[in-house]
N, C-alpha and C positions, 0 to 999 in steps of 0.2 A: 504494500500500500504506500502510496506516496501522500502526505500531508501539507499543505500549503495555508500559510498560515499568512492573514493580512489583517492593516488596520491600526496599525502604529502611529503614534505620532507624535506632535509635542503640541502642549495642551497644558493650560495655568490649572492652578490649584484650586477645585471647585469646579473642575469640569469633569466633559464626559466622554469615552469613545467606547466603539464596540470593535471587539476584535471578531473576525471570523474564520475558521479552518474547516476549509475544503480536502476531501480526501477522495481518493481514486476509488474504482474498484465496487462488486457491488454486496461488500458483506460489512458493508458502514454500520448496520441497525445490529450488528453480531456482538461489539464490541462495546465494554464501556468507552470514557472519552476523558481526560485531565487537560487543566491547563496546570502552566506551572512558570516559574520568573526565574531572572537571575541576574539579581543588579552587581555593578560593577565592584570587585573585589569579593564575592561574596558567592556561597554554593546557591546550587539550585534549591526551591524551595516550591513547597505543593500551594497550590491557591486553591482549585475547585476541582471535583470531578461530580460525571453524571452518569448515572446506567444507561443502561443500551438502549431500555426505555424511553427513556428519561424521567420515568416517575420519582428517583431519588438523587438527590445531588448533596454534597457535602463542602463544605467552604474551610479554610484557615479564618482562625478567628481575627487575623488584621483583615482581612476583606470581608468580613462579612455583615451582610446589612448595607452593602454597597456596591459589591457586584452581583453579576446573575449570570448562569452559565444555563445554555437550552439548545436543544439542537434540530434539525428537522431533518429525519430520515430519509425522506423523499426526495432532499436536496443533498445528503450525506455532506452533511457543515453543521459543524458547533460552532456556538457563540458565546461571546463571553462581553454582557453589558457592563460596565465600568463607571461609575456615578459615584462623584464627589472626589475625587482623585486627591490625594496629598502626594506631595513630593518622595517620599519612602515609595512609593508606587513604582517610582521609576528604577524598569527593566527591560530585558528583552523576555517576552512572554512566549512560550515552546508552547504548543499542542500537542496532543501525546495520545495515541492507541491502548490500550491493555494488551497485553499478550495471548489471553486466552478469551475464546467465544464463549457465548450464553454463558456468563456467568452474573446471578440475582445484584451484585452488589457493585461496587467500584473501590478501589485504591487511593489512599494518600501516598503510596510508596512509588519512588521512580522507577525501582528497581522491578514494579508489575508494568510496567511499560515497557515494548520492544518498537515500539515508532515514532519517531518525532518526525516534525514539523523544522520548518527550517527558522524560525523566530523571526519574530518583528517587535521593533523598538518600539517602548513606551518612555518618553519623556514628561514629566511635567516638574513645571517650575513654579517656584514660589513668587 
């Protein structure tokens, strides 16, 4: 599967962007779906994932209440809405596949991921 991920950009503090990851292929609805950041000097870090569903999604407690991640199977693309942005915000944001099909639940861990996306930058400034 190839992932492509858009929707970056730089944006002051109290804004909003939506990122989107489109992915190839037609077993998109098999698979849960993560995003995940990695601001400069710093490891990768989990934000959101969502079931294959999408009925359940899970957030990191700095984003939450503030973003929203949702996808549409028919378009095989996640999304990931972003409102009220602070400056810690800023990263490059990866999309990311699970490595196993049907399975009920989703991951905080990278290491259940075997696909990324190729990241696009989030900036915001104060």
């Amino acid at each position: 599967v190839q992932l492509q991920a858009f929707g970056g950009g730089l944006v002051q503090a109290g804004g909003s962007l939506r990122l989107s990851c489109a992915a190839s292929g037609r077993t998109f609805s098999r698979y849960a779906m993560g995003w995940f950041r990695q601001a400069p000097g710093k490891e990768r870090e989990f934000v959101v994932s969502i079931t294959r569903g999408g009925g359940s999604t899970y957030y990191a407690d700095s984003v939450k209440g503030r973003f929203t991640i949702s996808r549409d199977n028919a378009k095989n693309t996640v999304y990931l809405q972003m409102n009220s942005l602070k400056p810690e915000d800023t990263a490059v944001y990866y999309c990311a596949r699970d490595s196993t099909p049907f399975l009920d639940g989703s991951s905080r861990r990278s290491a259940a991921y075997d696909s990324w996306g190729q990241g696009t930058l989030v900036t915001v400034s104060s």
